[in-house]
C-alpha positions in Angstrom: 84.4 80.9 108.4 83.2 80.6 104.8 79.5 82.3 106.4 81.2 84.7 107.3 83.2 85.4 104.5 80.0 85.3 102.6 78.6 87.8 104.6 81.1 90.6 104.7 81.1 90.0 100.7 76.7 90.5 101.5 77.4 93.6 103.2 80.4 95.0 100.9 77.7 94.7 98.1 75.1 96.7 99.9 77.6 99.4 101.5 78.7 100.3 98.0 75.6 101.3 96.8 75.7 104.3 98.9 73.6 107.2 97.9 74.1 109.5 101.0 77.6 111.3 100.6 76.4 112.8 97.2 75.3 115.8 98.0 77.8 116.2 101.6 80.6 118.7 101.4 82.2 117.3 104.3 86.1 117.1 104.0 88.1 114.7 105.7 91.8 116.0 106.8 90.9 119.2 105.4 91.5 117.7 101.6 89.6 114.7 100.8 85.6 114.5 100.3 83.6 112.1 102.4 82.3 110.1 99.2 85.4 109.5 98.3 87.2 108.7 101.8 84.0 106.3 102.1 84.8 104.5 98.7 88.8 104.4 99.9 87.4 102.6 102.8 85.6 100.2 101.3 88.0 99.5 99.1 90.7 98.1 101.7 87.7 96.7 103.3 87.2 94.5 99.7 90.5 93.9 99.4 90.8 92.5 102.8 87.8 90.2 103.0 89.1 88.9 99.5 92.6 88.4 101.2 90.2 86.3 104.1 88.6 84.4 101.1 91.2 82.9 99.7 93.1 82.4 103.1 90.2 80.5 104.5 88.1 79.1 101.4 90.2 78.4 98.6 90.1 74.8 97.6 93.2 72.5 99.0 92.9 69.3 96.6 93.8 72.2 93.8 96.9 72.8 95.2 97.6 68.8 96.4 96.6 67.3 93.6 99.2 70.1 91.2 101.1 68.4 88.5 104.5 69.1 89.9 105.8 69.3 86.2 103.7 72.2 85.3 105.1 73.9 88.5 108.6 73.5 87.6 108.0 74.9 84.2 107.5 77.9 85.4 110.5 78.4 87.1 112.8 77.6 84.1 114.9 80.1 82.9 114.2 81.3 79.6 117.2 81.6 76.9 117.4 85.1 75.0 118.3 84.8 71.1 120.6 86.4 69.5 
């Protein structure tokens, strides 16, 4: 999984550099320009192949190996002063 991960990140990079919606007037739905539809799409495309990455690649001994100290410190109330 983490080649393929590394190649949807491969072709995000070169889809973005898109050059060829410039100069279209195309609308899509009546109201929004291609080049900007494209960039919409590619950015729930980002977001979901960074949703995959850390799914599938992020490193387990970070999360076994926590201090369970510094977990429960985040989860303590804090008292306001008067």
């Amino acid at each position: 999984m983490k080649y393929v991960i590394w190649t949807m990140v491969l072709i995000l990079l070169i889809a973005h550099q898109d050059s060829w919606n410039w100069h279209d007037d195309t609308l899509v739905w009546g109201i929004v320009p291609i080049g900007l539809f494209y960039h919409a799409c590619i950015s729930l495309a980002a977001g979901f192949t960074w949703w995959l990455a850390t799914l599938f690649m992020w490193p387990k001994e970070l999360e076994a190996n926590s201090d369970p100290a510094l977990v429960n410190a985040a989860e303590v109330p804090v008292q306001e002063s008067n």
